[in-house]
C-alpha positions in Angstrom: 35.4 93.2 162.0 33.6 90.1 162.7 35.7 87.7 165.2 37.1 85.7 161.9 37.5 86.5 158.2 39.7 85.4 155.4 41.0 87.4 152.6 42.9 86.6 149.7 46.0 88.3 149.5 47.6 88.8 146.3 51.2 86.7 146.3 50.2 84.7 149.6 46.9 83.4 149.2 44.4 83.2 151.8 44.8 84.6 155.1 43.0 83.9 158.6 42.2 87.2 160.4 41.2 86.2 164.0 40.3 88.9 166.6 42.3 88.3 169.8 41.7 89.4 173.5 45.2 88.3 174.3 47.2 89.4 171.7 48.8 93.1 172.7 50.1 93.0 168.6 49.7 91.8 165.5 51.1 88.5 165.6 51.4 86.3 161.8 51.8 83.0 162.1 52.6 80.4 158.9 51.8 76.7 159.7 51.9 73.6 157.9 49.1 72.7 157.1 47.2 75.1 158.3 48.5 78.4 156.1 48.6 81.8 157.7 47.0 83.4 160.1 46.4 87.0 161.6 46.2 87.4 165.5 44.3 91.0 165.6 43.8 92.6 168.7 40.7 94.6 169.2 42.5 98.0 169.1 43.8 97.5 165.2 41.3 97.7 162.6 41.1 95.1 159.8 42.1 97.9 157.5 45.5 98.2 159.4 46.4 94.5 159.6 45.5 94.0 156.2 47.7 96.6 155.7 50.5 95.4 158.1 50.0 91.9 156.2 51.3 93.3 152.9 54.0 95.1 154.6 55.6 91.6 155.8 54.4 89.9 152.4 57.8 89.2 151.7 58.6 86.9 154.9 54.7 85.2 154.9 56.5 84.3 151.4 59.6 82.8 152.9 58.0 81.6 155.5 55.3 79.3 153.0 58.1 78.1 151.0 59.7 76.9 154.3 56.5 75.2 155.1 56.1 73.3 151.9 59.7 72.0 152.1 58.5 70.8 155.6 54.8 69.3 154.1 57.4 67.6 151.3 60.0 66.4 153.8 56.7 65.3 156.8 55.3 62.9 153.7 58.8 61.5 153.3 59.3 60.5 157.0 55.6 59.5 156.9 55.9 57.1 154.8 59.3 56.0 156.5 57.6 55.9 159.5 54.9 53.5 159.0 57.8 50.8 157.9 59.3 51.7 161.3 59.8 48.1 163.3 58.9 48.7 166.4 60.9 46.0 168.3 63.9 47.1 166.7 63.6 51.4 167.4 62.8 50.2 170.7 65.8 48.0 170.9 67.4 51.2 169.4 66.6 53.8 171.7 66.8 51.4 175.0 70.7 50.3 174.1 71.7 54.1 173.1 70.4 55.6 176.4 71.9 52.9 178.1 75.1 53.7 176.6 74.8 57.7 176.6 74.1 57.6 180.8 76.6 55.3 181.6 79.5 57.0 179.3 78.1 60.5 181.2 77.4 58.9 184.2 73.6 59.7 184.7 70.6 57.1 186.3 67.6 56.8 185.3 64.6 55.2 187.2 62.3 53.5 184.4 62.1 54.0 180.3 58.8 54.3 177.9 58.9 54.1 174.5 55.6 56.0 172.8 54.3 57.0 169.5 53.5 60.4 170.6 52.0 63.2 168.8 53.6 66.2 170.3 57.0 65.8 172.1 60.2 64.0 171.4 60.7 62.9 175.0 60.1 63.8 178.6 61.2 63.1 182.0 59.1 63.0 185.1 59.9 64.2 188.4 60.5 60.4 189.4 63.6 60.5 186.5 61.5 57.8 184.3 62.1 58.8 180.6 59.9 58.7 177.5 61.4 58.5 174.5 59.3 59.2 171.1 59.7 55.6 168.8 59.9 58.3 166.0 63.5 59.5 167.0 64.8 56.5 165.2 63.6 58.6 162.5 65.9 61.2 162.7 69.9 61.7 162.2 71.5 59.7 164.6 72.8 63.7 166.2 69.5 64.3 166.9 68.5 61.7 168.2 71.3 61.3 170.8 70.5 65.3 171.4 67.0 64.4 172.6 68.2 61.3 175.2 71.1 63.6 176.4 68.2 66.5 176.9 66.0 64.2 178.9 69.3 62.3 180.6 70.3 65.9 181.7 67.0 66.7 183.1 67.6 63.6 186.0 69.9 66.4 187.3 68.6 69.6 186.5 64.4 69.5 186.4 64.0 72.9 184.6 64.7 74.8 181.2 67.3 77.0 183.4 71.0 78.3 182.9 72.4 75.3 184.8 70.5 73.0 182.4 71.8 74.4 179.2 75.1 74.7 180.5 75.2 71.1 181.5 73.8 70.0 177.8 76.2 72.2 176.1 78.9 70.2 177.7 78.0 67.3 176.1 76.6 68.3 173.1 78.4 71.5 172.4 75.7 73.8 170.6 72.6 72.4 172.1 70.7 75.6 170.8 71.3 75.2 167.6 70.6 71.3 167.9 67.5 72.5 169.5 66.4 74.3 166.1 67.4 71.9 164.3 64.8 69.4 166.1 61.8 71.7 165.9 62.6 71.8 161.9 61.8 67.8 162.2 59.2 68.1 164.5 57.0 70.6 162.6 57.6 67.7 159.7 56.9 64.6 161.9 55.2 65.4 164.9 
């Protein structure tokens, strides 16, 4: 098999075979955007993953659907967000972390507000925070989620038990707000 090749599979369309040095297993992954693709590792022939492609035809399926509610739903807040003010989301966001660390007690050094591409927010090891200007985007649970998230992490620096503990306190199920997010991110990230 030659490093890349795409094949039309009937009921899914066309599909990205990629040999991988990394990849231990097949690995499929549907994108928006960018479709589906086939992680192959060097062991598997092309015969197999094509094989193992039809096998899981019936989640690629699901999974394509889910993506075109997201390309649907990402041209919607696409077009919301070029009407976005940027005074006022700033004004927005500044106010609502002001008022979510002093209800919950947290400090904060310094705050940025960003147009960025690829996270919501952030928090460096100094405890400045960078808030995304697109959160004013999103329903006002998520959004608070996401200053809570980066509020918390002026106390706890790491993804670990103690973290989610902490944010669960506040937000109560902070995993499921956490799926919830990536829904709208794959949309307006």
């Amino acid at each position: 098999m030659p490093e890349s090749v795409t094949i039309e599979i009937e009921g899914i369309g066309p599909v990205l075979f990629e040999r991988s040095r990394r990849a231990k297993h097949l690995n499929i992954y549907v994108k928006p955007h960018k479709g589906v693709r086939v992680a192959v590792p060097y062991r598997l022939s092309l015969k197999k993953a094509e094989e193992m492609v039809y096998s899981r035809a019936s989640w690629i399926r699901k999974q394509l659907a889910r993506m075109t509610r997201l390309k649907k739903k990402h041209d919607i807040l696409l077009q919301e967000s070029a009407r976005v003010n940027r005074s006022q989301a700033r004004r927005k966001l500044i106010n609502r972390l002001n008022e979510l660390a002093e209800v919950y007690g947290f400090t904060y050094n310094r705050v940025f507000i960003r147009n960025q591409q690829t996270r919501w927010g952030s928090c460096s090891s100094k405890d400045n925070i960078n808030l995304n200007i697109k959160l004013v985007l999103l329903p006002e649970e998520l959004m608070e989620y996401v200053i809570l998230h980066e509020l918390v992490h002026t106390r706890v620096k790491s993804h670990s038990q103690d973290f989610w503990s902490e944010l669960n306190t506040l937000v109560g199920d902070a995993k499921r707000l956490s799926s919830r997010l990536k829904e709208y991110g794959l949309a307006i990230l």
